[in-house]
N, C-alpha and C positions, 0 to 999 in steps of 0.2 A: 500433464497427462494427455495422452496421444489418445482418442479414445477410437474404438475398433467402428464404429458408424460411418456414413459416409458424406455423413452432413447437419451441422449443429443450429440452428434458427433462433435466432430471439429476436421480439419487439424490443425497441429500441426507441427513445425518446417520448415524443407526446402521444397519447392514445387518438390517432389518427382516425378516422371514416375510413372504411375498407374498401372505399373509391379512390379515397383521396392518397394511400399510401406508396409509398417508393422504397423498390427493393436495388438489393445491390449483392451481387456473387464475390466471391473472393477463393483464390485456386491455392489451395496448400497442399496439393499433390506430391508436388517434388521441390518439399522446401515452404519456409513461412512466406507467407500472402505479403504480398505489396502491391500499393497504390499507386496511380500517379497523380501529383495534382497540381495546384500553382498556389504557390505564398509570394506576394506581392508582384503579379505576372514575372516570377520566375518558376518553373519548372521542377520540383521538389518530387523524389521517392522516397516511398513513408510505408515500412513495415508495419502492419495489422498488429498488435499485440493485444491480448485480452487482457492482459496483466495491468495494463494501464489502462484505465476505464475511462475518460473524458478526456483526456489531455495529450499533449504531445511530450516528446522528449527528442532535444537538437544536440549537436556537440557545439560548441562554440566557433569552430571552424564552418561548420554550415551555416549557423546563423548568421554568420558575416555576409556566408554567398549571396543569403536570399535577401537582408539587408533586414534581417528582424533589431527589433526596438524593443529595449526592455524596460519594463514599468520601470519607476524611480522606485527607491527606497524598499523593494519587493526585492524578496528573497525565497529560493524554495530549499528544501533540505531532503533528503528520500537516504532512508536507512534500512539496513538486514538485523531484522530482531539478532541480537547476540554479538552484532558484525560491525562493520567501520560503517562513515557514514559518507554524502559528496553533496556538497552545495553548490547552488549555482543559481540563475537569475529569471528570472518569472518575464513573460510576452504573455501578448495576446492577438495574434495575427487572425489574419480573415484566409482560411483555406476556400478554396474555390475546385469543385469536381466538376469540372464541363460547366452546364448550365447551373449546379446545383451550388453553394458555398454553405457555410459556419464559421462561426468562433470559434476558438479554444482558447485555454489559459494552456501557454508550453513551459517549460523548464528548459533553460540550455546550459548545459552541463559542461565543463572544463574531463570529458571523456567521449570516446565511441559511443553513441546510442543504438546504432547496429550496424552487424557486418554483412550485411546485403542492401541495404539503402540509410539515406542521409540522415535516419529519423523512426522514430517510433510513434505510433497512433492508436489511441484507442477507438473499439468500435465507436463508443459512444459520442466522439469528437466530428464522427461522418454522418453528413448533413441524409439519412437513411432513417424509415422508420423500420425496416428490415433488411436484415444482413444471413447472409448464408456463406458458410465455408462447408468446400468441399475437402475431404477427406482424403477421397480412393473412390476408387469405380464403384462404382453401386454389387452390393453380393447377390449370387441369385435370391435368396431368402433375406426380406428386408426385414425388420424390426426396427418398429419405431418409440423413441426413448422422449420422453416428453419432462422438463425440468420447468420449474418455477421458478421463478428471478424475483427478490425482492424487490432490486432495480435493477432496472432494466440497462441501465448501462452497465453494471458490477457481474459478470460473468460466473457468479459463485453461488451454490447453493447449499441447502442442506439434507443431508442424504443418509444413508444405511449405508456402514462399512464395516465388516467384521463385526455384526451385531451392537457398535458403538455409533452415536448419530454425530457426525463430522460435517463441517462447511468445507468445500470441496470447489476448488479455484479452476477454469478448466486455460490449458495452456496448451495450443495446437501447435507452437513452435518447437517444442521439445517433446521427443519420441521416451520420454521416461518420468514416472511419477516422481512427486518428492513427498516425503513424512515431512512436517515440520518438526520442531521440537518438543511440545507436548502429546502430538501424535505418535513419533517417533518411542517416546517411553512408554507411551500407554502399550501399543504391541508389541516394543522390546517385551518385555515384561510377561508377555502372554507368550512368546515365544513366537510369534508369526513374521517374524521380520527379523530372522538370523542372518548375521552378518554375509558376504560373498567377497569379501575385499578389503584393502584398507583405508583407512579414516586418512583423507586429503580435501587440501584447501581445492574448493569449486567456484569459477564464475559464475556468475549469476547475471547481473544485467550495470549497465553505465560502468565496469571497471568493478562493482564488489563482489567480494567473492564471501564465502563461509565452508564452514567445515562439513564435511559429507559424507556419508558412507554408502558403499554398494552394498544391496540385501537382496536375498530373494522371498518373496512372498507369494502367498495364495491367495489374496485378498480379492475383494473384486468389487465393483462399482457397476450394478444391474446387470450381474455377468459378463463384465465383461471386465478382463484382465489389468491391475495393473503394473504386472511387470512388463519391462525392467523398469526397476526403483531403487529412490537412491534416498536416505534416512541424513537429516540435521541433526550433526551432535557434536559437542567440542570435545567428548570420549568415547573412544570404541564401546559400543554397543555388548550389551548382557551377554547375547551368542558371541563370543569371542572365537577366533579362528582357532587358538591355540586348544587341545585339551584339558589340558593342566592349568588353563589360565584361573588366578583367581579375583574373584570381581568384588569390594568393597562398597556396599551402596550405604549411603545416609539418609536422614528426612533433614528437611528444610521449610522454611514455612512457606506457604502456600503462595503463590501470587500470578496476578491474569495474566494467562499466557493468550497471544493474538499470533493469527496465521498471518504470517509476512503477504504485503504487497505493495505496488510502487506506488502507492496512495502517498503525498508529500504533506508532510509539518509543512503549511501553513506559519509563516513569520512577515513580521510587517517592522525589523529593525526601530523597536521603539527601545531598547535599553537606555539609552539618555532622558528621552520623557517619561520612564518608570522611576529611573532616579531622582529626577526632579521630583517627582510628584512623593517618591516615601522622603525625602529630606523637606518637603512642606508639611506630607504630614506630622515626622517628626517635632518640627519646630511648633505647630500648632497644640501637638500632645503637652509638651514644655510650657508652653503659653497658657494652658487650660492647668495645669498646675498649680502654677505661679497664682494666675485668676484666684482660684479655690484657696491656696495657702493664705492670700489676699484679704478674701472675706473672711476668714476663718479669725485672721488677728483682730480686723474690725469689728469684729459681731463679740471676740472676746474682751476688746478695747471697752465697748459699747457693754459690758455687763458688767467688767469694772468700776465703771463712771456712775451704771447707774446703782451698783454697790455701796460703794461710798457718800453719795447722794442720801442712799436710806440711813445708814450708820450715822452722818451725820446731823439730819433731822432727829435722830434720839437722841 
């Protein structure tokens, strides 16, 4: 979502002294914000994306350049609710902005991470405790839109949309909203999100794509507009273009639906030490059996003996 403002501000990292804090501009006028920076005194351009909140994302071709090192046995995984998914391998390089540096944990991916620089970055990975992107020129009549961040690094909030309350992801690289898929039905459904086109495979980010439809909507987000919008669905949508079309809906049982983001599964390749560890425990379950059937004969051995013991004393 593009949003109509001409400039978005959030604190960022540790709660700073208001002496001690360091800001940083980023220009998305004509096009998403890019950085420049150095990974490992090489020279690295690294697109701002909100979408990734901490971390980076390399293609595997550029991680050769800068000469990244990938943890051992560290894997990352990033999926599209509904969609395919792309693995690839976890770093943790030292970025450097001028004087200023950070950490980040990156994922470098066997795909494109962007088509305007080497790399993708989240605010939160810039060593800044405030970040400002410019939008557009300032309008003569400013309003000022002021959002809560749970974290500060996570760019998402939650907000008033068509009188439903939605967590609400903001995305300055793309000039058009998207419905997820549970939001998507909620105002299918209401009718405020009729179709405008047909349902086609859409990129998204790292090579996935998912299914999408163009809609036109009235919605709005503190007034301010967001079309054009584009609706997650693996079936055309309730407002069907045709008039005669006829729509068959079912229930299904209920289950958490989550707003997609390039937040990664976390894996640490332990399937052989989880196998080990349930074939001990197995064997141990069997051993504690065995034990128990054990005593069981003994203690019944041992009532016999002293059975016959009394029988015989009469």
């Amino acid at each position: 979502m593009r949003l109509g403002f001409f400039g978005f501000i959030a604190a960022l990292s540790f709660a700073a002294p208001a002496t001690a804090q360091t800001a940083f501009t980023l220009d998305a006028r004509s096009g998403p914000p890019v950085v420049e920076a150095q990974i490992n005194r090489r020279a690295v351009r690294l697109e701002v994306d909100t979408r990734v909140p901490d971390m980076l994302a390399v293609s595997t071709p550029g991680a050769e350049r800068i000469g990244l090192r990938r943890l051992p046995f560290a894997a990352v995984a990033i999926g599209i609710e509904g969609g395919s998914t792309i693995r690839g391998r976890i770093a943790r390089p030292r970025i450097a902005f001028g004087e200023r540096a950070s950490r980040a944990f990156a994922g470098v991916f066997p795909a494109p991470a962007s088509h305007v620089a080497e790399g993708l970055i989240g605010p939160g990975a810039m060593p800044y405790d405030l970040i400002t992107i410019t939008l557009g020129a300032e309008p003569a009549q400013v309003r000022e839109i002021r959002f809560a961040l749970e974290d500060a690094d996570v760019w998402r909030v939650s907000t008033q949309v068509g009188g439903e309350t939605l967590l609400v992801m903001f995305d300055v690289t793309n000039p058009a909203s998207v419905f997820n898929r549970s939001a998507a039905r909620l105002f299918d459904r209401a009718g405020a999100i009729p179709a405008a086109g047909e349902l086609a495979e859409t990129p998204m980010v790292l090579g996935l794509s998912t299914m999408m439809q163009p809609v036109t909507t009235e919605l709005t987000v503190e007034g301010l507009t967001l079309a054009p919008a584009f609706a997650r669905t693996n079936a055309p949508l309730l407002g069907a273009l045709e008039e005669d079309a006829i729509i068959a809906a079912g229930r299904r049982m209920r289950r958490r639906h989550r707003l997609w983001s390039a937040a990664p599964r976390w894996s640490a390749r332990a399937a052989p030490r989880s196998a080990s560890i349930a074939a001990r425990a197995g064997s141990l379950c069997a051993a504690l059996v065995r034990l128990c059937s054990l005593l069981s004969a003994v203690r019944l051995a041992a009532w016999r003996g002293a059975y016959i013991r009394r029988t015989s004393a009469r």
